[in-house]
C-alpha positions, 0 to 999 in steps of 0.5 A: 142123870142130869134133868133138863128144863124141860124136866125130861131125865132121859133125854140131857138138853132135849126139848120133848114136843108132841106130833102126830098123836105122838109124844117125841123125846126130842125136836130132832126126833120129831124133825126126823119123822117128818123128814122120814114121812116126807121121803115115803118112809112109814116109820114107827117112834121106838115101837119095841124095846130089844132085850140085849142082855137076859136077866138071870139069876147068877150061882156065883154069890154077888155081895154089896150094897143093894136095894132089898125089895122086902125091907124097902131100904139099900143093905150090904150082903149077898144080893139074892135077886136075879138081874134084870133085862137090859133093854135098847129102845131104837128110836125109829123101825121100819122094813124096806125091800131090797132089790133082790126081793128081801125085807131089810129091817131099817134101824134109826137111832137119833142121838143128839146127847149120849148118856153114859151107858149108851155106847155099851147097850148099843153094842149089846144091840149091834150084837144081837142084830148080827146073831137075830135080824142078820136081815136089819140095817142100823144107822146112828144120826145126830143131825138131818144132814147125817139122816139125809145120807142115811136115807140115800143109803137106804134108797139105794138097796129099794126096789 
């Protein structure tokens, strides 16, 4: 991963800036709470990580070159260690009411750079929303113009 000036490896190009007792990845991150707030919204800044993808430990012997926790050191051989979690943090939740009276749980993801994994754990998540929370909304923004139109559309299923 490509480090920025700024020294934040998540974030390619961010600026990270601090708001509100909180500490965003990126300027247009904080812009969109603050536009957010300011439509009577009470967003949370990445509140939870879902896990889209169970780590397990597989039957089917899996050799190649990996990091061996005991010997602190990459080998080949048959990787006996379980794979781990994959996780997707949104950057902003919240829950509105829709006008029949249900609790709609609103997904915001701001993306100004996508890294390479990105699209494949979003699609994880897209997945999982559809199976687990068929009550949610996601919305992928890259600039406010784009959350201005997200927000209307939210407006519009409220009370």
């Amino acid at each position: 991963m490509v480090e920025n000036k700024s020294g934040n490896k998540k974030v390619i190009g961010a600026t990270p800036c601090h708001y509100d007792g909180i500490d965003f990845d990126s300027d247009l991150e904080k812009k969109s709470y603050i536009l957010l707030q300011k439509e009577g919204f009470l967003p949370q800044y990445t509140p939870r990580t879902f896990d889209v993808f169970e780590g397990k430990k597989f039957s089917v012997p899996f050799y190649s070159i990996y990091y061996d926790r005991k010997l602190k050191k990459k080998v080949w051989g048959k990787n006996r260690y379980k794979v781990r979690n994959i996780g997707y943090t949104p950057d902003f939740i919240f829950n509105v009411i829709d006008s029949s009276g249900t609790e709609i749980m609103i997904v915001i993801e701001v993306k100004g750079y996508p890294n390479e994994t990105y699209m494949y754990r979003k699609k994880l998540f897209q997945l999982l929303l559809e199976e687990k929370y068929p009550n949610s909304m996601f919305f992928e923004t890259h600039n406010l113009k784009q959350l201005k139109a997200a927000i209307e559309v939210i407006k519009s299923i409220k009370q």
